[in-house]
NUBANU-957037 format. One record per residue (C-alpha): residue number from 1; residue in one letter; x, y, z. Coordinates in nm, 3 decimals, always signed. Layout:
<rs>
NUM, A, X, Y, Z
...
</rs>
This chain:
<rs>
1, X, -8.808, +2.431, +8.278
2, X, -9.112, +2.588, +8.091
3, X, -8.987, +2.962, +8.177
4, X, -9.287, +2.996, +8.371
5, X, -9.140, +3.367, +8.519
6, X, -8.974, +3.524, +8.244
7, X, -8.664, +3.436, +7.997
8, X, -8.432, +3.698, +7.883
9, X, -8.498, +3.607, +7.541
10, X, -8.851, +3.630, +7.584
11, X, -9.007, +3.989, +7.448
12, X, -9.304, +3.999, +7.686
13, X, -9.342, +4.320, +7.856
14, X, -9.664, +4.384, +7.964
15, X, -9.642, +4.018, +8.111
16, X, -9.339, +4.088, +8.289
17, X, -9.520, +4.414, +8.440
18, X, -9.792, +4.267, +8.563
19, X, -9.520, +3.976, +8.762
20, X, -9.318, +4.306, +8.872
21, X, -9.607, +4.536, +8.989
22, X, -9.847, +4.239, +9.151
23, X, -9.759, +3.871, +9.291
24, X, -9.639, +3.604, +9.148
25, X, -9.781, +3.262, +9.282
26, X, -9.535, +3.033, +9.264
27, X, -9.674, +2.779, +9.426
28, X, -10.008, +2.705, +9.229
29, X, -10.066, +2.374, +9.123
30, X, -10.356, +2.317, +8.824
31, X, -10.590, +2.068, +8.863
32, X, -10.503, +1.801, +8.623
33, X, -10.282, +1.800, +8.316
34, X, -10.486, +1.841, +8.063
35, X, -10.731, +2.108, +7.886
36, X, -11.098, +2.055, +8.017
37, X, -11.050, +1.857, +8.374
38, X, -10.807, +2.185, +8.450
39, X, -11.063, +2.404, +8.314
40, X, -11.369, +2.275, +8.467
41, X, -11.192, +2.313, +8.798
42, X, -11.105, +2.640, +8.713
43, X, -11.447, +2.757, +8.645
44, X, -11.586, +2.552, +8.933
45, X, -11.396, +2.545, +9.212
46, X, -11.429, +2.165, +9.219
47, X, -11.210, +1.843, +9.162
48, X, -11.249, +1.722, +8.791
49, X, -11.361, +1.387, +8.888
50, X, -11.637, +1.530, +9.077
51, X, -11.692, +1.695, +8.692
52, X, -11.704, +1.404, +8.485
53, X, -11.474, +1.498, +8.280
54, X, -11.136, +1.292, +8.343
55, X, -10.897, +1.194, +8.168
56, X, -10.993, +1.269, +7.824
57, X, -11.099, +1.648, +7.688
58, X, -11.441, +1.721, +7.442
59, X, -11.358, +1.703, +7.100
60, X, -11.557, +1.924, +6.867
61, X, -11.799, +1.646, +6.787
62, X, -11.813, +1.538, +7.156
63, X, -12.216, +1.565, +7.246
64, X, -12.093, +1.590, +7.622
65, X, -11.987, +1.910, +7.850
66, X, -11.958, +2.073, +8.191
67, X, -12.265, +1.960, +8.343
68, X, -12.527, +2.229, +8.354
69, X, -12.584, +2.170, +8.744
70, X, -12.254, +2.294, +8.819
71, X, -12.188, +2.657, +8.919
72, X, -11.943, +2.886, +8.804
73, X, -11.771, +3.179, +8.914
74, X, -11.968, +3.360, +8.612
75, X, -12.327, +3.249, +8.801
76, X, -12.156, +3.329, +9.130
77, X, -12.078, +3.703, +9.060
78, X, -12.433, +3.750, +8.862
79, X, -12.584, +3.703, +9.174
80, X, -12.406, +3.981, +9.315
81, X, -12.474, +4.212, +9.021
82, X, -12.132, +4.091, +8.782
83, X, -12.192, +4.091, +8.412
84, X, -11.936, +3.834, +8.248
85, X, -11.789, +3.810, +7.951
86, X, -11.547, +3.522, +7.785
87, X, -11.355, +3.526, +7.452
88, X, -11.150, +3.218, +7.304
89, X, -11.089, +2.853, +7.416
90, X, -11.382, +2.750, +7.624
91, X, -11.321, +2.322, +7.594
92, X, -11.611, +2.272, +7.779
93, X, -11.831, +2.155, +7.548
94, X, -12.059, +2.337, +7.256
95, X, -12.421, +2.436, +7.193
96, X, -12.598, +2.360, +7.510
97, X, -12.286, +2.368, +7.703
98, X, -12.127, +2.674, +7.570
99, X, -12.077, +2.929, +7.819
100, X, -12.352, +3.152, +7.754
101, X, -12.539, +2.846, +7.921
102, X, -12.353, +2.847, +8.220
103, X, -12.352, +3.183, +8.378
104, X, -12.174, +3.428, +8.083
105, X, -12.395, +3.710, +7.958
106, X, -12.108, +3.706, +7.645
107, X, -11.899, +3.494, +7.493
108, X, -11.699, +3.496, +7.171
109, X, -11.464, +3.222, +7.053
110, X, -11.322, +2.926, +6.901
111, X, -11.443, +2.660, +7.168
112, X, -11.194, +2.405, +7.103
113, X, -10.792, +2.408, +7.078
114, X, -10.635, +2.480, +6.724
115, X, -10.482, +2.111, +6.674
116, X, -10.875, +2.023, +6.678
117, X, -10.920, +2.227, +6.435
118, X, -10.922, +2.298, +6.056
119, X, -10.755, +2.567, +5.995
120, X, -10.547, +2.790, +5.777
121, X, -10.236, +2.691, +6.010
122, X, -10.032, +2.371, +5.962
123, X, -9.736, +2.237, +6.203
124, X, -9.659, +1.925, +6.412
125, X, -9.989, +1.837, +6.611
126, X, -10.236, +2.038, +6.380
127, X, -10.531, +1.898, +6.172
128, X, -10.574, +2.001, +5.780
129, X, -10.784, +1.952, +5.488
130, X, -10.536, +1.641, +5.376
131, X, -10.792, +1.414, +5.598
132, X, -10.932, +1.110, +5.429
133, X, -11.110, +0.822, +5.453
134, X, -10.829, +0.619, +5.552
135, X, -10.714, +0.890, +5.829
136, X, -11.072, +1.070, +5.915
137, X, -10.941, +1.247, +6.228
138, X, -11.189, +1.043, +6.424
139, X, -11.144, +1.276, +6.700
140, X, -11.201, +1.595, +6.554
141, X, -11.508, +1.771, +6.421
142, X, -11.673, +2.120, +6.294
143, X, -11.484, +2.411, +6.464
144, X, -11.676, +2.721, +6.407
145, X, -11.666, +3.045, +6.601
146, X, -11.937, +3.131, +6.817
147, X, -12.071, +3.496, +6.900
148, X, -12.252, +3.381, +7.203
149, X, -12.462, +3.053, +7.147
150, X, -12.471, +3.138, +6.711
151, X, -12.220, +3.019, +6.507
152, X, -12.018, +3.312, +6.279
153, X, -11.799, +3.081, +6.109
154, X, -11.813, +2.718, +5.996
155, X, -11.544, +2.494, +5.879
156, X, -11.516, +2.114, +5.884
157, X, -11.267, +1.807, +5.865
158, X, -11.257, +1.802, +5.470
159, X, -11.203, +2.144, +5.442
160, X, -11.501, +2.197, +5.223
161, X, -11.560, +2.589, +5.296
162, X, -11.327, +2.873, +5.408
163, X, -11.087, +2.753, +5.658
164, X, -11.095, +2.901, +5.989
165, X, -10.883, +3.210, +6.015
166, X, -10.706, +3.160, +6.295
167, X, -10.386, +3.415, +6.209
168, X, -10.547, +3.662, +6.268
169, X, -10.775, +3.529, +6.576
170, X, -10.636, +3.779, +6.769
171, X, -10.767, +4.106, +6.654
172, X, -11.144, +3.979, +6.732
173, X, -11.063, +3.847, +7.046
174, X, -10.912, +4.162, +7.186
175, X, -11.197, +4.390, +6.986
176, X, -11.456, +4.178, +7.200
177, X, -11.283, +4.203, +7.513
178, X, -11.225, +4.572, +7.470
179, X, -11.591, +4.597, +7.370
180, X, -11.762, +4.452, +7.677
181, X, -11.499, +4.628, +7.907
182, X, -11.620, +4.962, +7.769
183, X, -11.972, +4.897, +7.759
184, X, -11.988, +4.797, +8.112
185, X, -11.803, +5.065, +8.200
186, X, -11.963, +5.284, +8.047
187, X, -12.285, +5.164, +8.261
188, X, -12.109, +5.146, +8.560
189, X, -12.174, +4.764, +8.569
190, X, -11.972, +4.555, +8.776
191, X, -11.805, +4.315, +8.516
192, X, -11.586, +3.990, +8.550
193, X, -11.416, +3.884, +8.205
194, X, -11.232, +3.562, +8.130
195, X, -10.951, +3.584, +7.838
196, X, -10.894, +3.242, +7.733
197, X, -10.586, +3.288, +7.425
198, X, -10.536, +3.003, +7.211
199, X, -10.135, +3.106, +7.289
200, X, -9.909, +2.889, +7.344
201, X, -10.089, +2.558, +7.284
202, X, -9.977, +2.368, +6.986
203, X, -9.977, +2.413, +6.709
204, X, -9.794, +2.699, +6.752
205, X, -9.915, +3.037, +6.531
206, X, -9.838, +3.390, +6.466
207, X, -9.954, +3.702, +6.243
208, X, -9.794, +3.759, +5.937
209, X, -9.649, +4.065, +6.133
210, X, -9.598, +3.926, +6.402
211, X, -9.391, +3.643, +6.288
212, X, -9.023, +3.652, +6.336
213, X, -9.052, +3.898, +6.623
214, X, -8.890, +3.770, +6.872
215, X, -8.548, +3.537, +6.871
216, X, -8.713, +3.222, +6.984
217, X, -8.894, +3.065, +6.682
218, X, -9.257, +3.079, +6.647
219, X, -9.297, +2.964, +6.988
220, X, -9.155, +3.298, +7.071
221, X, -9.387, +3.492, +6.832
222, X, -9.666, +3.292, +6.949
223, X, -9.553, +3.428, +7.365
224, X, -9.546, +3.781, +7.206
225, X, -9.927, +3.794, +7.073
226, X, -10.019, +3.677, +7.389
227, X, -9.831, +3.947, +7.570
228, X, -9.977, +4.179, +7.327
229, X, -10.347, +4.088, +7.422
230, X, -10.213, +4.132, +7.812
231, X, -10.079, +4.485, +7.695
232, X, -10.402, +4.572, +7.537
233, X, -10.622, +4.489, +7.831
234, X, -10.421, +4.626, +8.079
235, X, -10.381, +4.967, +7.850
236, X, -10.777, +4.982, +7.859
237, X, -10.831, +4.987, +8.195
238, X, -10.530, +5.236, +8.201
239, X, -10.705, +5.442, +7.965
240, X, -11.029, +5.440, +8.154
241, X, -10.876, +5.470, +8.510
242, X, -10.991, +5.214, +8.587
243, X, -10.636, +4.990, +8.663
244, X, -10.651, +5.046, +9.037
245, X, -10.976, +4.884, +9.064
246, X, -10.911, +4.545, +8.849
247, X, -10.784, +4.257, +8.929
248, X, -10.560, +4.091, +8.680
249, X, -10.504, +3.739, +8.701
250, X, -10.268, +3.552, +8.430
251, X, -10.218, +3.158, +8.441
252, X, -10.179, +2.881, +8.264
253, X, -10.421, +2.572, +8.238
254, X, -10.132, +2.329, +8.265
255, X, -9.757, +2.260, +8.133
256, X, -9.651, +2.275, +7.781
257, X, -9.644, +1.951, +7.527
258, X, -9.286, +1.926, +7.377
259, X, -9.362, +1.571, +7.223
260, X, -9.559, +1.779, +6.899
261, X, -9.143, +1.862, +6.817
262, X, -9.025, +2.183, +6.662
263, X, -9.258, +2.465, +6.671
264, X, -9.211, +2.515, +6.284
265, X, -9.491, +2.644, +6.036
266, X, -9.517, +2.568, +5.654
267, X, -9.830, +2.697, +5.418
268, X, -10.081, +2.450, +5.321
269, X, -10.029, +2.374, +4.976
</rs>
């Protein structure tokens, strides 16, 4: 049972507002089990085979994405006048495939999931700067951020410069989000935003702040930033009356992973 409609140890208000004041689906079924079939499907309306991109997902050095023929609901609703915006886990490939390149007029994120990653967070499933010859991570490579198509932020397997901050990954994503909400509002512009968090995939992660919130672990604290991001967007269009005219719609990509083991966290030494 992955608690997929609340726990009552589970500190995640704003989620559990949105289940109370809209509908909950329960019987939605995602497209495959894994990252970038699901997602594709998700963006595309069509069956992940149809894709090309079954059974595996892109790694960062993958040269591969969501073919550029394919439409998604970002090129759909541009037609129509949308302006769309993405922050965080795209897993449909980089550069060329980046979403900027298939319908988004803005994107900010890490492309790729945190275990693919080099980063300044270490627990079971992540990647470090302890790679080697002898275990070079074959499937992982560079994971920078990307403000649109340009890269803000470059890291790599070795851990050679700064590693990627992804603590605190949080506070840009919502600042972007917030940002292209207001600006389109602020033009009247129709606008269609996707909010993909890097919560609750492993390896798990939380804000100095935000760790020990909640009574479940880190896999708790990791729910709660996630909720928090929910509570922020949903507080937005709040603030700019603007609630009764969005649609909110929260899910999942696919189930959780429990063979990474505990959800534990220890500083890289």
């Amino acid at each position: 049972d992955l608690g997929c409609f609340g726990h009552p140890t589970a500190r995640t208000p704003h989620l559990d507002a949105l289940a109370r004041d809209g509908a909950k689906l329960t019987q939605y079924e995602s497209a495959a089990n894994v990252c970038s079939p699901s997602r594709g499907s998700l963006m595309t309306g069509r069956h992940y085979g149809r894709l090309g991109i079954y059974p595996g997902t892109f790694a960062p050095s993958a040269e591969g994405g969501l073919p550029l023929t394919e439409v998604t609901v970002a090129a759909a609703l541009k037609t129509v006048g949308y302006r769309s915006g993405m922050v965080g886990k795209w897993h449909l490939g980089t550069h060329e495939f980046l979403p900027v390149h298939h319908g988004f007029d803005y994107y900010y994120g890490i492309p790729m999931t945190q275990n693919a990653c080099v980063s300044n967070i270490e627990t079971p499933g992540s990647v470090h700067p302890r790679a080697t010859a002898a275990e070079p991570y074959t499937s992982v490579g560079p994971c920078p951020i990307f403000n649109d198509s340009t890269i803000v932020q470059q890291d790599d397997m070795l851990g050679k410069h700064e590693l990627l901050d992804v603590i605190d990954i949080d506070e840009q994503y919502d600042a972007a989000a917030a940002g292209f909400i207001r600006q389109n509002h602020a033009t009247r512009t129709p606008w269609f935003f996707y909010f993909c968090s890097h919560h609750t995939h492993v390896p798990q992660f939380a804000s100095a702040e935000m760790t020990g919130f909640s009574t479940r672990g880190l896999m708790g604290d990791s729910l709660s930033m996630l909720d928090r991001s929910v509570g922020r967007l949903t507080n937005l269009t709040a603030e700019l009356r603007i609630d009764e005219q969005t649609l909110f719609i929260f899910s999942a990509d696919n189930g959780g992973a429990r063979y990474w083991g505990p959800d534990v966290r220890k500083p890289l030494p």
